[in-house]
Rosetta silent file (secondary structure, phi, psi, omega in degrees, C-alpha in Angstrom):
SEQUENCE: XXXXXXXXXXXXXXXXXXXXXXXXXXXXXXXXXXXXXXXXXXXXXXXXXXXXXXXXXXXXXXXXXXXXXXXXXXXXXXXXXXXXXXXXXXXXXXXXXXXXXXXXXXX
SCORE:     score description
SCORE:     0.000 S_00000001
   1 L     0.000  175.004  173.480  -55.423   16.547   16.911 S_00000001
   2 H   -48.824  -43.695 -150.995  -55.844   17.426   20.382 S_00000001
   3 H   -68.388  -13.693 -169.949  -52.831   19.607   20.385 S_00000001
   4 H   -82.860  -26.788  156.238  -55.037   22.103   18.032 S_00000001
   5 H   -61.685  -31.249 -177.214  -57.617   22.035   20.344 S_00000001
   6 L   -90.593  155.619  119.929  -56.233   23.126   23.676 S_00000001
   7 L    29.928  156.091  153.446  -55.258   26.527   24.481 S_00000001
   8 L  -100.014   42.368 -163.804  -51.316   27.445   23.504 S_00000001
   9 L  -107.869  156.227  179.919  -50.889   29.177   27.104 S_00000001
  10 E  -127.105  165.621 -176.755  -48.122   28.072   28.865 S_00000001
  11 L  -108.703  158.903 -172.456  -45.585   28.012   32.104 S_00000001
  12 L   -70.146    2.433 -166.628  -42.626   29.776   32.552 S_00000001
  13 L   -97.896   12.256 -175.948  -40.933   26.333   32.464 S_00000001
  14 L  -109.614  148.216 -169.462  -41.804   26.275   28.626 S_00000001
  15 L  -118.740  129.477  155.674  -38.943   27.868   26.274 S_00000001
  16 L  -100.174  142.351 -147.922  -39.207   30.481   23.507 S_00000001
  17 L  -124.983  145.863  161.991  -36.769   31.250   21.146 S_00000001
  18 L    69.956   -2.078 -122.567  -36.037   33.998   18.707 S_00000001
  19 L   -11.008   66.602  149.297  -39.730   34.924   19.170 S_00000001
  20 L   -51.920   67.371 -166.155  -40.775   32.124   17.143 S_00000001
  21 L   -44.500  168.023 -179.342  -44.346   31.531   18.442 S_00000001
  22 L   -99.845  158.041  179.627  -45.242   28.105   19.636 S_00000001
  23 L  -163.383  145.853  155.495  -46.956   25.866   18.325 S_00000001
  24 L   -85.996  126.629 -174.045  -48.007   21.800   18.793 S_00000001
  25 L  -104.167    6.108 -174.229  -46.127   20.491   16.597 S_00000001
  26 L  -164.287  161.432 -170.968  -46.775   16.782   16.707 S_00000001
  27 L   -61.203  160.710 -164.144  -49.003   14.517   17.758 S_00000001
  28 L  -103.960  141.031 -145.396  -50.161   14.554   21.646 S_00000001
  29 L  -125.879  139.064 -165.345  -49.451   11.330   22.606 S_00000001
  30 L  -124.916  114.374 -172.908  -52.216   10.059   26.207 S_00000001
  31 L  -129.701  156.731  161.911  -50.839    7.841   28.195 S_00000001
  32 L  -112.002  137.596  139.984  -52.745    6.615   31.747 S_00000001
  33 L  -161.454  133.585 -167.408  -51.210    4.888   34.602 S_00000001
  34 L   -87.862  148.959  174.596  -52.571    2.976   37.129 S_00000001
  35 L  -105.669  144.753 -166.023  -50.313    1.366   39.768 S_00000001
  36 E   -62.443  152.892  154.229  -51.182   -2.058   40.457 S_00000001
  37 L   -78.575  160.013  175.359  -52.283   -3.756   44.185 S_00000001
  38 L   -61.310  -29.281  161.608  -50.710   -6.110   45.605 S_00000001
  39 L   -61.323    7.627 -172.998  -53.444   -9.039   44.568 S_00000001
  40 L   118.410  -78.066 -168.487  -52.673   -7.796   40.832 S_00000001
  41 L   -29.386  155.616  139.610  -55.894   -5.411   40.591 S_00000001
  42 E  -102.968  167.221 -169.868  -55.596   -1.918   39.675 S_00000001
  43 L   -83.237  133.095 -153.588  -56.162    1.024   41.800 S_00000001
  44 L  -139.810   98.569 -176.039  -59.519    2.569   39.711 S_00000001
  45 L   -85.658 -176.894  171.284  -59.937    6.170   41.650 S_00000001
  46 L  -127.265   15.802  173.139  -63.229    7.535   40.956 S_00000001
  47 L  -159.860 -168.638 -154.270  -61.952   11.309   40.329 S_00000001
  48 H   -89.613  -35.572 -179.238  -58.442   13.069   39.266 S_00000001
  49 H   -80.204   15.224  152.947  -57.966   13.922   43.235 S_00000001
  50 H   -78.450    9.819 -176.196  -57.556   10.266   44.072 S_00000001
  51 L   -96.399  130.989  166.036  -54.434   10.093   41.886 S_00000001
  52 L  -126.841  155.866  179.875  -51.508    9.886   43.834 S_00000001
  53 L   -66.256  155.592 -175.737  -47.929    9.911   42.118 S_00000001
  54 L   -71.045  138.346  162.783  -46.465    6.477   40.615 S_00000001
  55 L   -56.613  -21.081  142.948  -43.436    5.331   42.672 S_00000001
  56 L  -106.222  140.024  156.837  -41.316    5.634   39.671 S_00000001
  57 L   -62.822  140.268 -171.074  -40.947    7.429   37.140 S_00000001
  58 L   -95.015  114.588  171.529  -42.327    6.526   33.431 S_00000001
  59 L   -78.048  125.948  150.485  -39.320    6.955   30.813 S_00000001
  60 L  -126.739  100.387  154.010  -40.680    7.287   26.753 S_00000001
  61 L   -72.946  104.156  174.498  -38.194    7.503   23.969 S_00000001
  62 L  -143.184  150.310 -157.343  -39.342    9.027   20.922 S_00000001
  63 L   -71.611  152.824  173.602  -38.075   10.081   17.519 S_00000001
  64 L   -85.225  156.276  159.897  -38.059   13.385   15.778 S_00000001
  65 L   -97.644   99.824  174.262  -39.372   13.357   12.097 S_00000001
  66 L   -28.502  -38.038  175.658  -36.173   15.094   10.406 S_00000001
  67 L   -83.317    2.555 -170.024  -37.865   16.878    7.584 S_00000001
  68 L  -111.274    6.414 -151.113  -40.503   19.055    9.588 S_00000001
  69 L  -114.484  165.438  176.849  -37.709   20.680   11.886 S_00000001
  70 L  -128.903 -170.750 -178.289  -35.211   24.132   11.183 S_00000001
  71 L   -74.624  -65.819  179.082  -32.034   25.729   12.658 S_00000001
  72 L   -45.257   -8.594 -179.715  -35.127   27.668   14.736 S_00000001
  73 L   -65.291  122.013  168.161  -36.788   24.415   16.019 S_00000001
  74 L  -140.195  104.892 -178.054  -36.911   23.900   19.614 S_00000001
  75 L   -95.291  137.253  128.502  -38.725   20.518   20.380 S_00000001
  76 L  -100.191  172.977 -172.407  -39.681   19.983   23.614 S_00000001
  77 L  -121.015  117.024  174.699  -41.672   17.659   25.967 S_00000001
  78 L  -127.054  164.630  175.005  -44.668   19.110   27.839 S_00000001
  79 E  -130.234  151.777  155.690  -47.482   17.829   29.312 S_00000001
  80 L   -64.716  119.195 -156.014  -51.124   19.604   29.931 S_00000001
  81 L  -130.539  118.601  178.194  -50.620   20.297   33.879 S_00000001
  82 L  -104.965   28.071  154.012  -54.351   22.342   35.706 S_00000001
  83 L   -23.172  -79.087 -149.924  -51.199   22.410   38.751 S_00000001
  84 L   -71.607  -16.850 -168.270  -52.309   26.342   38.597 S_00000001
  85 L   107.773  -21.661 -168.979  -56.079   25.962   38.626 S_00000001
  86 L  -145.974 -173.395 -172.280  -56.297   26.330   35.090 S_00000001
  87 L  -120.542  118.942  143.839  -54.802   24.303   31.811 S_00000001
  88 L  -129.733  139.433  168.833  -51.646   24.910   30.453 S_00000001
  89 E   -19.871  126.746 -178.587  -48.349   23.589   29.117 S_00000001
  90 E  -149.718  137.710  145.702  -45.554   22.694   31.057 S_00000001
  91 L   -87.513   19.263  166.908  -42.612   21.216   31.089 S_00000001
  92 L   -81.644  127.338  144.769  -42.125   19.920   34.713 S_00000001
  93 L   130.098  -28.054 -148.225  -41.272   16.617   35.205 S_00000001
  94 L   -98.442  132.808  177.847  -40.320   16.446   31.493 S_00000001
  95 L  -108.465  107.045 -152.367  -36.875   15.765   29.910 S_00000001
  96 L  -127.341   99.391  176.227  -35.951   16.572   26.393 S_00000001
  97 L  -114.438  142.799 -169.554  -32.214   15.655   25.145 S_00000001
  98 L  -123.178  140.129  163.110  -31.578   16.257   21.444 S_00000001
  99 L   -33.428  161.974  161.608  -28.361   14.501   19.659 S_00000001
 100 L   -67.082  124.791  129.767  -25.377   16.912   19.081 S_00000001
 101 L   129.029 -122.274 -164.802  -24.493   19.010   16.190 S_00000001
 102 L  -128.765   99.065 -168.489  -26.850   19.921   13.509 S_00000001
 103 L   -92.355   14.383 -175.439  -29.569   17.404   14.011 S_00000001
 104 L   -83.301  -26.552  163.723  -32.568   19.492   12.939 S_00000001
 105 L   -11.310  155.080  135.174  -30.871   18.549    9.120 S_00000001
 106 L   -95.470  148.444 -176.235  -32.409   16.168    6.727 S_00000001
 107 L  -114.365    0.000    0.000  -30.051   13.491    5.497 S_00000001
């Protein structure tokens, strides 16, 4: 996958636990979006510094696989962010809520 390809360097907004090294642990999931004109069209920049942010935010809700996770698991949601000049992990912008009690289990 992708995630084996890019770099593991990271932002201070990314959390390590236990010193448990990081790792991608699932698949990297690429989403694009263009916001629409008012005729319909989309707005088609012709480089990454014509991107301006979407007027909303984009919400995705998605499941854990139960059996790949430990007491030591700490999933989180990052994105690849060159914010710094250069590419690393981050979690700005990014929201991660995990169920209560001990849901890293298998059932």
């Amino acid at each position: 996958t992708i995630g084996e390809v890019l770099p593991l360097t990271h932002d201070q907004t990314v959390l390590t636990r236990w010193g448990v090294d990081l790792a991608v642990a699932a698949p990297v999931i690429t989403i694009t979006a263009t916001p629409a004109l008012h005729d319909g069209s989309e707005v088609s920049p012709r480089s990454l510094s014509q991107l301006v942010p979407l007027p909303s935010p984009i919400r995705l809700r998605l499941w854990l696989h139960h059996g790949r996770h430990s007491v030591r698991s700490n999933p989180q949601c990052v994105h690849w962010s060159t914010a710094r000049g250069y590419g690393e992990w981050s979690r700005a912008g990014c929201h991660t809520e995990l169920p209560a009690g001990d849901w890293w289990r298998h059932e």
